[in-house]
Phi, psi and omega in degrees: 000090203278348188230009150104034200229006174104322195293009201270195208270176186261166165091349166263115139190214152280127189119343183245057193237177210251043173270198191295321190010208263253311187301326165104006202042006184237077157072182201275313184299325221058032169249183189234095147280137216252035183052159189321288218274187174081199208221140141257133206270135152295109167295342201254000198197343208008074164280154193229146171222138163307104163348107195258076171004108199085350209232067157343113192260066084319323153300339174287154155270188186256176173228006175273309181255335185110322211302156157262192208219120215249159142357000000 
């Protein structure tokens, strides 16, 4: 922005520098590991199962309901 007015070349300024910005500091996905322990939650019904290592509880089903079952 060579005259303070918006018009400078794009990708120099503030914000495109290597901080936390749109991700968030967590990695490409933006997602959140929320470590080995804790439930995985029923959205629909809100039954809680223990968090099984390796196993992403979006991949789970509800086992009351069907439903899947989020973090």
């Amino acid at each position: 922005m060579p005259r303070g007015d918006g018009t400078g070349p794009r990708g120099e300024g503030p914000g495109t520098g290597r901080g936390l910005g749109q991700g968030g500091g967590r990695g490409l996905g933006g997602g959140q590991a929320l470590g080995p322990g804790g439930y995985c939650i029923c959205p629909k019904c809100g039954t809680k199962v223990a968090h099984k290592l390796g196993q992403p509880c979006y991949n789970m089903t509800c086992p009351k309901c069907g439903a899947k079952m989020t973090r």
